[in-house]
Structures are given as C-alpha cells and as structure tokens.
RODO-2510 file (C-alpha; in nm, 4 decimals, decimal comma):
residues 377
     n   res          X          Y          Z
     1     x   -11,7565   -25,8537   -13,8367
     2     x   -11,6678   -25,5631   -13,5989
     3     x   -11,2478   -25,5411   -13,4833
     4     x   -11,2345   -25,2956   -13,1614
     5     x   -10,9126   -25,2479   -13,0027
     6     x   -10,8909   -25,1816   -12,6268
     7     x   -10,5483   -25,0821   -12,4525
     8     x   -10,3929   -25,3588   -12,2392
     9     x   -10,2030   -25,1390   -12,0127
    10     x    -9,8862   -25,3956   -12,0711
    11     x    -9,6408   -25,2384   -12,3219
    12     x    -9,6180   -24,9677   -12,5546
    13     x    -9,8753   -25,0549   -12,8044
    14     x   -10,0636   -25,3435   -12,6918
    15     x   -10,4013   -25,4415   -12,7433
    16     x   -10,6665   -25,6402   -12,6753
    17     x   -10,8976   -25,7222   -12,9483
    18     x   -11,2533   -25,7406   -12,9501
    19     x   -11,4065   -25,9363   -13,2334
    20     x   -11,8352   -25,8735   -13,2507
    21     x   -12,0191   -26,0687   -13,5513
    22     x   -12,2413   -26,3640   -13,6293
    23     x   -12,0242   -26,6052   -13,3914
    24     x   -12,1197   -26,3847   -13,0902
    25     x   -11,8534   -26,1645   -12,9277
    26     x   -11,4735   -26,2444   -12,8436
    27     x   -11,2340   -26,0959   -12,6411
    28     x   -10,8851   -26,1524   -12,6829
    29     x   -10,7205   -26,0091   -12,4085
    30     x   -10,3237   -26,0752   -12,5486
    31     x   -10,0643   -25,9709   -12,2578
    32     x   -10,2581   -25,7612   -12,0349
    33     x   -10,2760   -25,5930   -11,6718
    34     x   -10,5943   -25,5499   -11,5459
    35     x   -10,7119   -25,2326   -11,4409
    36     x   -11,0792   -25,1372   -11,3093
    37     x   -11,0883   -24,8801   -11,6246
    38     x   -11,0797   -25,1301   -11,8768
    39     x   -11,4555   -25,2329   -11,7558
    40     x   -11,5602   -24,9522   -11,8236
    41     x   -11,4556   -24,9155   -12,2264
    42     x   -11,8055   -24,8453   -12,4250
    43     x   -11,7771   -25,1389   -12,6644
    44     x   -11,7652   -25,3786   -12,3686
    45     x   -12,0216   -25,1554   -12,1391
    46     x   -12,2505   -25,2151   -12,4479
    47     x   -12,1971   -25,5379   -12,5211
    48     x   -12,4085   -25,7828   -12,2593
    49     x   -12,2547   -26,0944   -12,3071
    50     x   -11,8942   -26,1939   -12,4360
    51     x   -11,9188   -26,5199   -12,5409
    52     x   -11,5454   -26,6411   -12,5788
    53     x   -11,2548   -26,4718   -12,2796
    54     x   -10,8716   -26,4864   -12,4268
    55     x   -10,6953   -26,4292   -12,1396
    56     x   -10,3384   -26,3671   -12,0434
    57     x   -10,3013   -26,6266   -11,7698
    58     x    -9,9036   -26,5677   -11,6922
    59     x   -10,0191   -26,5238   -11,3025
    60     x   -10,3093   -26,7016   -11,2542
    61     x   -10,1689   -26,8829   -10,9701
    62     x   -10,4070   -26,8503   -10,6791
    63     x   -10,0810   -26,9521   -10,4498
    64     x    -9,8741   -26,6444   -10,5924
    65     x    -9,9238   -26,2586   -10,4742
    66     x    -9,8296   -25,9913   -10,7439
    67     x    -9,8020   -25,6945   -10,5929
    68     x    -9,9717   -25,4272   -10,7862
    69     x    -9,7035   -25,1953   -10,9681
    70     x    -9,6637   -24,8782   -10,7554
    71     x    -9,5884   -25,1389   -10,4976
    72     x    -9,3561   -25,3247   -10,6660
    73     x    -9,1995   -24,9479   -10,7988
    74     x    -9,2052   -24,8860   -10,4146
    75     x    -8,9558   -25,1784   -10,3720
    76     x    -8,7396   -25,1201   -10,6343
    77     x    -8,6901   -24,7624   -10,4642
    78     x    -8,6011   -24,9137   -10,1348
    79     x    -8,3484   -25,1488   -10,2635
    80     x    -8,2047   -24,8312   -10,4419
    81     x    -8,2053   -24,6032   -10,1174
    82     x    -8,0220   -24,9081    -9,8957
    83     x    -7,7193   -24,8940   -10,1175
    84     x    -7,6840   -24,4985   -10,1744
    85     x    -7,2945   -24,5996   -10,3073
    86     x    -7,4076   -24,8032   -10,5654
    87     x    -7,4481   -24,7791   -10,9428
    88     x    -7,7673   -24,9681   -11,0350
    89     x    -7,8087   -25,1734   -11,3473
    90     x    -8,1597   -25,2944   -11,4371
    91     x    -8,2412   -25,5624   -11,7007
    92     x    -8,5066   -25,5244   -11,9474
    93     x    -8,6654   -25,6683   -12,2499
    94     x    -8,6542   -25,4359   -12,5791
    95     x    -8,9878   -25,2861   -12,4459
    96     x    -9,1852   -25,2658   -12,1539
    97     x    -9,1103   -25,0863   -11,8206
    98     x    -9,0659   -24,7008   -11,9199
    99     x    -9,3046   -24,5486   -11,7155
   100     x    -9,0862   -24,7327   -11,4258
   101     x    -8,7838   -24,5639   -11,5986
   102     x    -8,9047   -24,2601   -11,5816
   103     x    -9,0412   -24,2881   -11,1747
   104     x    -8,7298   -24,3511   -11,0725
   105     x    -8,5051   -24,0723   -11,2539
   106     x    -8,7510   -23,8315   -11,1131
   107     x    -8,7251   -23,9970   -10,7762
   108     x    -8,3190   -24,0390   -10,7731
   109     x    -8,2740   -23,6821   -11,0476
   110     x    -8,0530   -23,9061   -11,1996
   111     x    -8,0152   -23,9763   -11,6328
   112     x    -8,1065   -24,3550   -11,7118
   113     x    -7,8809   -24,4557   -11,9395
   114     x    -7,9540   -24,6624   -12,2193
   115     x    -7,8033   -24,8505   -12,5150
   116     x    -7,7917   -24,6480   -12,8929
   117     x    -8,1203   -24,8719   -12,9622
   118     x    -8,3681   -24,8176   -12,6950
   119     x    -8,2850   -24,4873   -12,7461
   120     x    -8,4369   -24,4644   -13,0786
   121     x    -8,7853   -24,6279   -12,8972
   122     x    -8,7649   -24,4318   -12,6802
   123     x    -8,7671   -24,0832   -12,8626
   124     x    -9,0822   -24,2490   -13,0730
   125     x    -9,2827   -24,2966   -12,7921
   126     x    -9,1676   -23,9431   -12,6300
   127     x    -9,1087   -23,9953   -12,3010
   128     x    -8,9511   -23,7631   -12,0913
   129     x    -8,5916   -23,6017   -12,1488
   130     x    -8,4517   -23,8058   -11,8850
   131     x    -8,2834   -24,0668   -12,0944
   132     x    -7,9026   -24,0413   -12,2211
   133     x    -7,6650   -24,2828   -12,4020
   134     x    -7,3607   -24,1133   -12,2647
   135     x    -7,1706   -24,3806   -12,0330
   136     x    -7,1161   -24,2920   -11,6817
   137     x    -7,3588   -23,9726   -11,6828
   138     x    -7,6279   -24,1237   -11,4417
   139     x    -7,6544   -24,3738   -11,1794
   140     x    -7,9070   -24,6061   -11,3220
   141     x    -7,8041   -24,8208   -11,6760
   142     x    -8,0703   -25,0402   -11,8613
   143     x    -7,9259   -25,3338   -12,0176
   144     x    -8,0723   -25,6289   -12,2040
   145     x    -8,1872   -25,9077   -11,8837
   146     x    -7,9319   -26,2044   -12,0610
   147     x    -7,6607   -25,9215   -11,9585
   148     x    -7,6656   -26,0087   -11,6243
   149     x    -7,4700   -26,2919   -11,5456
   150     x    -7,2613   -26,3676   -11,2005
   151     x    -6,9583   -26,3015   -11,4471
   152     x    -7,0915   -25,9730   -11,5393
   153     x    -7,1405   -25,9096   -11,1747
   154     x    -6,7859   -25,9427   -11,0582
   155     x    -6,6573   -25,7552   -11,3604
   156     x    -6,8684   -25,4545   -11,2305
   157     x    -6,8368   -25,4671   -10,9155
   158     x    -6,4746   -25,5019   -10,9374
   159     x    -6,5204   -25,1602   -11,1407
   160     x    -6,7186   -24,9765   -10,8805
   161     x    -6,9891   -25,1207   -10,6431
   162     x    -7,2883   -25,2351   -10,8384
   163     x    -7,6116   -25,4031   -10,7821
   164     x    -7,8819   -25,5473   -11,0079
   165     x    -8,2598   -25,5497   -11,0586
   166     x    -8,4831   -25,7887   -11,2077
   167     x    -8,8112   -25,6128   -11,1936
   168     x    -9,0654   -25,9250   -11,3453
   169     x    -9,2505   -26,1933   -11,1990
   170     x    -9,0797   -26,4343   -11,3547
   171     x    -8,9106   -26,6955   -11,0467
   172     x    -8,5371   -26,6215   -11,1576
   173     x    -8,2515   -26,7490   -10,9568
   174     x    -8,0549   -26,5353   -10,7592
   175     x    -7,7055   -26,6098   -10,8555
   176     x    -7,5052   -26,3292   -10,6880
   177     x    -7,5736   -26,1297   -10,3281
   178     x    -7,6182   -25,8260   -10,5318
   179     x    -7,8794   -25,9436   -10,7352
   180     x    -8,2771   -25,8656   -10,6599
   181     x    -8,5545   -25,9629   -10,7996
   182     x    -8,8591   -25,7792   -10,7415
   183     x    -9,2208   -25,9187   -10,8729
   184     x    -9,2655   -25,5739   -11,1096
   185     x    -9,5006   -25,7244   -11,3788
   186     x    -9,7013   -25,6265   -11,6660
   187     x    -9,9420   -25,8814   -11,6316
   188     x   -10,2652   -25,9453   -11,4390
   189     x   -10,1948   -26,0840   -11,0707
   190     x   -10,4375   -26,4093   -10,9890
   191     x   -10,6406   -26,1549   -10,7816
   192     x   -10,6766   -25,8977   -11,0836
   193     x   -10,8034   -26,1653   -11,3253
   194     x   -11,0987   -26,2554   -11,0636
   195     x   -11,2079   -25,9302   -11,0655
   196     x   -11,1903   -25,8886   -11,4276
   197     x   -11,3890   -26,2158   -11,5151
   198     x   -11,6082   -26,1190   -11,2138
   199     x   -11,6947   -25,8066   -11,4358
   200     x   -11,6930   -25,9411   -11,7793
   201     x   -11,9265   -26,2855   -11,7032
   202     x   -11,8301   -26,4303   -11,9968
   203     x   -11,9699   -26,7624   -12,1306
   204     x   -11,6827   -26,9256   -12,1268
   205     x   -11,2952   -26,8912   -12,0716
   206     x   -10,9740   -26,9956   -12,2340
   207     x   -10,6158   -26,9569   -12,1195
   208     x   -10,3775   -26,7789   -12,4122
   209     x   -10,0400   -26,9341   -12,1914
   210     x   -10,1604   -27,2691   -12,1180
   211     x   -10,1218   -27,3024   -11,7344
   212     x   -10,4543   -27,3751   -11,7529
   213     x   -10,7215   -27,2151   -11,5711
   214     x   -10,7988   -27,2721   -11,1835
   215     x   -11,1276   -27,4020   -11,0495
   216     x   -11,2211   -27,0770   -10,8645
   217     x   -11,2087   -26,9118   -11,1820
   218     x   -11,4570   -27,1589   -11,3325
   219     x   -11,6947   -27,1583   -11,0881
   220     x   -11,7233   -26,7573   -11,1954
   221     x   -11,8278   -26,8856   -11,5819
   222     x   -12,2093   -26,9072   -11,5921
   223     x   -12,3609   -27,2791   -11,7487
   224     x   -12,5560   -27,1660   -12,0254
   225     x   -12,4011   -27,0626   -12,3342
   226     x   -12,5684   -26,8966   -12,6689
   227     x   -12,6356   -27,0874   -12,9470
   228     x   -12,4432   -26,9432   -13,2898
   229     x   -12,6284   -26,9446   -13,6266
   230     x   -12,4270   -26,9472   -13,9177
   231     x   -12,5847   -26,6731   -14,1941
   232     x   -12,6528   -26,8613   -14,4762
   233     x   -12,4108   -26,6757   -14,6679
   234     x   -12,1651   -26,7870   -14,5015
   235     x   -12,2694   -27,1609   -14,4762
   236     x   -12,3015   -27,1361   -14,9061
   237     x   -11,9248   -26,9868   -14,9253
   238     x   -11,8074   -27,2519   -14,6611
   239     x   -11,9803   -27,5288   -14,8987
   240     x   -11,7621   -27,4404   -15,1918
   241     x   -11,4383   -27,4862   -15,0382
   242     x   -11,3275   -27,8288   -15,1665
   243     x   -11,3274   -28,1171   -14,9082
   244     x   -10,9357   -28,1273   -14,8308
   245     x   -10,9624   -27,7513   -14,8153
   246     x   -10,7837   -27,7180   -14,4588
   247     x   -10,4869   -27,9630   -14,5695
   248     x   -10,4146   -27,7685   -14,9033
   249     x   -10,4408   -27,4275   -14,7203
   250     x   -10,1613   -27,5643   -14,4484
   251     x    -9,9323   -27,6724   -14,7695
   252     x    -9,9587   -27,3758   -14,9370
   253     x    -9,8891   -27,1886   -14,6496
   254     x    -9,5242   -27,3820   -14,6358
   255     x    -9,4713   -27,3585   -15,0363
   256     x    -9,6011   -27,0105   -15,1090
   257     x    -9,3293   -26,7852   -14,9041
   258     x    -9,2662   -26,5501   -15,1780
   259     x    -9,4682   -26,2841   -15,3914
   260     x    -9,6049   -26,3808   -15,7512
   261     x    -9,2838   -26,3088   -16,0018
   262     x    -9,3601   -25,9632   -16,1339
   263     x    -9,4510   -25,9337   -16,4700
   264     x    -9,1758   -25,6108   -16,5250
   265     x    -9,3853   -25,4738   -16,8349
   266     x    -9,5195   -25,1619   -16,8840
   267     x    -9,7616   -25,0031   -17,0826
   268     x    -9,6539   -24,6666   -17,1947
   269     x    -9,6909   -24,3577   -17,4814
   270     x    -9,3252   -24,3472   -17,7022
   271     x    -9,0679   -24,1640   -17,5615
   272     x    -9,2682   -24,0487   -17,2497
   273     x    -8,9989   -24,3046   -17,0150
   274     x    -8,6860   -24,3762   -17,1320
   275     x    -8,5457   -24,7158   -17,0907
   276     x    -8,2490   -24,7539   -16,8004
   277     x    -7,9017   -24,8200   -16,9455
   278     x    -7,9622   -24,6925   -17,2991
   279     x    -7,9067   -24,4086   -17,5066
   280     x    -8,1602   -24,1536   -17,6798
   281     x    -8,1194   -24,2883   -18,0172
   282     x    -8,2028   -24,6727   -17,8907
   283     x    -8,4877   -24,5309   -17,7286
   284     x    -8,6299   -24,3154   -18,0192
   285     x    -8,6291   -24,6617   -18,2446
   286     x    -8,7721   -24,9005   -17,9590
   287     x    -9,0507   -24,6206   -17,9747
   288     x    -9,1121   -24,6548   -18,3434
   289     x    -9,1551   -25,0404   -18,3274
   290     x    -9,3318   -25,0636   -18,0207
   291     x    -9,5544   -24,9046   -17,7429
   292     x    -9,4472   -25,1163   -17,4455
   293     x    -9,1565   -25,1831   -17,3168
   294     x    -8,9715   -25,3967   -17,0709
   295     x    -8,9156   -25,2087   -16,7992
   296     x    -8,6709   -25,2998   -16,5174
   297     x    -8,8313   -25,4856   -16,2151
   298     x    -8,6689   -25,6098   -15,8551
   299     x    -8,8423   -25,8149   -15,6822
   300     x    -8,7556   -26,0096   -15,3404
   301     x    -8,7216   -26,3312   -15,3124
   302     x    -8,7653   -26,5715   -15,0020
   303     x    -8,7290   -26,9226   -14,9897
   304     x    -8,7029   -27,2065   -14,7126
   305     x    -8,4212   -27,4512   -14,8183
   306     x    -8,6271   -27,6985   -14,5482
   307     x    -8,7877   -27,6159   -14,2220
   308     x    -8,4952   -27,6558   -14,0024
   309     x    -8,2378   -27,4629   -14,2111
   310     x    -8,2073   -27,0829   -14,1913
   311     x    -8,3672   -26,8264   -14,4399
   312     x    -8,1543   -26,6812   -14,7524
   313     x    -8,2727   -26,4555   -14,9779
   314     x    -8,2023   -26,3626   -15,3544
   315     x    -8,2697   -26,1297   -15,6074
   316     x    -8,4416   -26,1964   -15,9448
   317     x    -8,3429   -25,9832   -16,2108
   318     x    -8,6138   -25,9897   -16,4644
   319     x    -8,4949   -25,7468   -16,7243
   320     x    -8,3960   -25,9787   -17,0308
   321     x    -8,2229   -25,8426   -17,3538
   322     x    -8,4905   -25,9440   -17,6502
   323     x    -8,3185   -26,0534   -17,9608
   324     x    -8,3659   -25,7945   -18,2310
   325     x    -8,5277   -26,0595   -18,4621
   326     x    -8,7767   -26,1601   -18,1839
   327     x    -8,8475   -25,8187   -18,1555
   328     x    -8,8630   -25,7077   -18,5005
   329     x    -9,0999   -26,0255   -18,6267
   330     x    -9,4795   -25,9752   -18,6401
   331     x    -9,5159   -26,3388   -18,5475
   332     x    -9,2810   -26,5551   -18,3574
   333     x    -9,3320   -27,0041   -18,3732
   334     x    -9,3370   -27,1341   -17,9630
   335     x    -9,0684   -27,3141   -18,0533
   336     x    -8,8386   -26,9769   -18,0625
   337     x    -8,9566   -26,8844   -17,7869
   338     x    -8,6743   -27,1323   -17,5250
   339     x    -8,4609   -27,0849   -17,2757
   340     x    -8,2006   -27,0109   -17,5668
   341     x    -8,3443   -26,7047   -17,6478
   342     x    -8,2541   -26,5445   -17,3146
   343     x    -7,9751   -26,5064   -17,1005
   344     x    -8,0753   -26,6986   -16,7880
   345     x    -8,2462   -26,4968   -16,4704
   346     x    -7,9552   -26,2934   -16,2912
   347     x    -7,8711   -26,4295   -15,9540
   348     x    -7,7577   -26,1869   -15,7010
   349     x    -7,6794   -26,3390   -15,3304
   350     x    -7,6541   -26,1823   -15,0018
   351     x    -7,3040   -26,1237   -14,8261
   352     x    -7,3519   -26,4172   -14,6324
   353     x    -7,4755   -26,5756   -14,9118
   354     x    -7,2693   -26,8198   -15,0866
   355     x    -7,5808   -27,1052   -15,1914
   356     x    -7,7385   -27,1470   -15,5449
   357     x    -8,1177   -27,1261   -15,6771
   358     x    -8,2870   -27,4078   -15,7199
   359     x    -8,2873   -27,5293   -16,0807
   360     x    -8,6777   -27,5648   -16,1045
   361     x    -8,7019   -27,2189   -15,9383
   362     x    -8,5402   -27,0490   -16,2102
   363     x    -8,7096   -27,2620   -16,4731
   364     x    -9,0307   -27,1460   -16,3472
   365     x    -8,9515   -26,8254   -16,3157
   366     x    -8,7987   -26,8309   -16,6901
   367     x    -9,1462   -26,9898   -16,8234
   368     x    -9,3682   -26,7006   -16,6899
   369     x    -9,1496   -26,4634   -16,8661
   370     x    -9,1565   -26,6816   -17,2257
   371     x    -9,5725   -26,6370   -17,1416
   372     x    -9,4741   -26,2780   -17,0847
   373     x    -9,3842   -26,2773   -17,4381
   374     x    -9,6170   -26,4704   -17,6449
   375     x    -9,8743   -26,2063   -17,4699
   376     x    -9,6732   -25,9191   -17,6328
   377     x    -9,6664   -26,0828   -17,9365
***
C-alpha cells in the first residue's frame, strides 16, 4: 500500500490522503477547499480511476452560495472601512484564518493582536511580523469565537466603540447590531465540490460530515465500478484471525489504555553505572555478586475508571529494595518469592489527584515483577 499526502488548502497542516493498493485507490479528502491546482497533483494526474471519494461535505448545499475567499476577505474589509472609529475584534478557532490575518494588517498597517498562545503558532508557522501580544497596540484583536457574547459586547463597547466579525460559514445568530457574520470559509462551496468530482470521476462517493450527498452530485458518479481481488496473501493472513476477531479487537481497545509495565532491569558490565541513591562502597559489592542490576524505571500510567468518568493518571514506581538473603541465595523456593518480600508498588497521584489504584492493578503489576525475579534467578 502507497500513503500520498496532498495539501487541502484548509488549515495549517492539513491533508488529504491518498491511499493506492490492492483495494484500488482512495481519496480521503479530510477538511478541504477546493482549488483547480489540486487536479493537477501528479499522483492523482497518474492515477485513472479513484475508486472510493472522502469528501468534506460541510457546504454541499446546492441552496447555499459560498463566496470564494478573496471575496469574502473583500467583505470583511468593507465592514472594517464603514466604521473607521472602531476597534475590531474577530473570533477564531486555535487555527485557521492567518493568511486573512495577515491581508488585513497589510491593508489597515495595523498590529493584530493576539493572545500569549496563538502567538507561539504563530511564530512556528512564520508568518509575517505583523502580530503582537501587547494590548491596545493595533486596531484589530483575535479572540477565541465563544468570546463573543452580547455581554462581552456591551462591556466593550462601553470601553470604546467596538464591532465584531465572524468570518465562517457557519449560520450563527446575530445577537448584537455590532455583530457580522461574513461566509469566510475553509471549506469547499457546493459549486467547488462539482467541479472537483467533475474532475476526479470517481467510482463512487461518500460524505465525511454526513449531510449526505445531493442528487446532482450523483448523477456525476459513473455506474460501473472495478471489481477488487484480494492477493492471496492477504486472504491466508485474514483466515487466521480467530472468528470473534473484530469483537476482541474492540475490547481490547477499551482495556489496553496503558503501555506494557516495564521490566526496569538492565544488563550491564560491574561498576560501569552506578546505582541511583547509593554509595560507592554498596555499589562496588552489588558488582561482585552480580552483573545486572535493577535499575530505576518510570513509567506512565493511564487508566479509565469507566467510560463516562474523567481520566487520572499515576505513577508506578518499579524500583523494589531486594532482601539481601534473596539476593545473596543461589536458589530461591516460589514460595519466597510473595508479595511479603517487597514493599508494595509506590503510588504517586496527580495534584488533582486524590483517588486510589485499583487493588488488582497493583497485584498485577506486583506479579510481573516476582516473574522479573525468578528470571534473574
């Protein structure tokens, strides 16, 4: 199997992934915007026929017009010019939206200021040094979209006049006469996604959203469809997997949310590492009886108290004091080999923390280590 990545032209860093291999070709498209570019990426110029279409349907709404961006960016800019007294306040996700950022502090030569946060994206993903964090210093402020509220717009306003911008295509309400929404959007307008399944002629087409997909876009989908052969490699491996395979996978999926306890031992000349916590003479005899040691190993812990409660998270000491006549004894029974040997597994919660291991976990946890030892011994 062959994993391509294509750039959506949404947000920093997304992708669209195309998957070629014995099932055919797929296209996942993810959150995209169309452009007429993306046709023309080699791995899709050379492939003839995509079998399976993932595709961002947010807009496919035949009834709605989404303006492409520069017009939408062309808005926002009037709105801006028709209230020249005005500080401007835009809500934003996290990411998405800088290039508009950017086309409007050249437009206005004005800083965008931003919270401590975005600021750090921002600097990764080196945009221009129009950016600041310093409050008052430009006209236009960025702030998260659950900011604005009609009680956050009287507060401001009562400061100085302000107005707000929702730049998405989302159908928000318009709570407050200074409020504006204008249809700036990252994803593909009804229109865009025609043209981009007119190009593509795949064999068939599923919606990633679930708005389903309208009959004018079907009618686009040609009626025959290529038949997959399974290698036989891959039909052998398939017929090994036991019969309740998919049931035991989802289980384990819910029980398994932590890494294997680590085994904390290694395997070492004397004297080359010397243990934590202990002095030069201990070490110099632990070195004459043995050439491994226990060395110290952290390891985190995460476990689901049930699937509705919130996630806490320990730590598992695993470094255990060995009694001297455990250590010393060329053979040791099982039955030495308890709990009561060892000083149970150290505990350490989280600030907020407060709630207690399981007993089983530790148990568990305590049996793998007595293992530990009888493969030492």
């Amino acid at each position: 199997m062959t994993v391509t990545l294509i750039d959506a032209n949404h947000c920093p860093g997304a992708v669209m992934f195309l998957f070629e291999g014995y099932f055919g070709t797929i296209l996942y498209t993810g959150d995209f915007r169309y452009s007429p570019s993306m046709l023309r990426e080699l791995c899709l110029v050379t492939n003839a026929v995509i079998d399976v279409l993932y595709m961002d349907d947010t807009n496919c709404d035949p009834n709605r017009s989404i303006p492409s961006r520069k017009q939408a960016a062309q808005q926002i800019k009037e709105i801006i010019r028709s209230h020249p007294d005005h500080t401007v306040v835009l809500g934003l996700y996290a990411l998405g939206k800088e290039s508009l950022l950017v086309e409007l502090a050249m437009e206005f030569q004005t800083w965008i200021e931003v919270s401590f946060d975005r600021m750090e994206t921002l600097r990764v993903l080196g945009l221009p040094d129009v950016f600041t964090t310093d409050p008052g210093a430009g006209r236009i402020r960025v702030v998260e979209q659950r900011e604005i509220s009609f009680a956050a717009m009287c507060r401001w306003n009562s400061e100085q006049p302000t107005l707000a911008i929702y730049p998405t295509s989302r159908p928000l309400p318009l709570f407050h006469p200074k409020l504006h929404v204008v249809p700036y959007s990252d994803h593909s307008s009804y229109q865009e996604l025609v043209d981009f399944v007119s190009g593509l002629k795949p064999s068939s087409l599923l919606p990633i959203v679930g708005n389903g997909i309208p009959a004018s876009l079907s009618t686009l989908l040609p009626y025959k469809r290529r038949e997959v052969l399974v290698p036989e490699s891959v039909q052998r491996y398939m017929r090994r997997l036991p019969e309740n395979w998919s049931r035991s996978s989802v289980k384990l999926r819910r029980q398994y949310v932590r890494p294997n306890v680590p085994k904390g031992v290694v395997f070492e000349s004397p004297g080359e590492r010397p243990g934590p916590g202990s002095s030069s003479s201990e070490d110099d005899a632990m070195d004459m009886d043995s050439d491994c040691s226990l060395a110290e190993s952290r390891e985190e812990f995460t476990f689901y108290k049930s699937s509705r409660e919130p996630l806490d998270t320990w730590r598992l000491n695993l470094v255990h004091p060995i009694p001297e006549e455990i250590l010393m004894a060329q053979r040791v029974p099982f039955s030495q080999l308890s709990q009561s040997n060892f000083t149970p597994l150290e505990i350490l919660q989280d600030a907020g923390g407060g709630l207690t291991l399981r007993r089983r976990a530790t148990e568990e946890a305590t049996r793998q280590f007595i293992r530990l030892l009888q493969i030492l011994q």
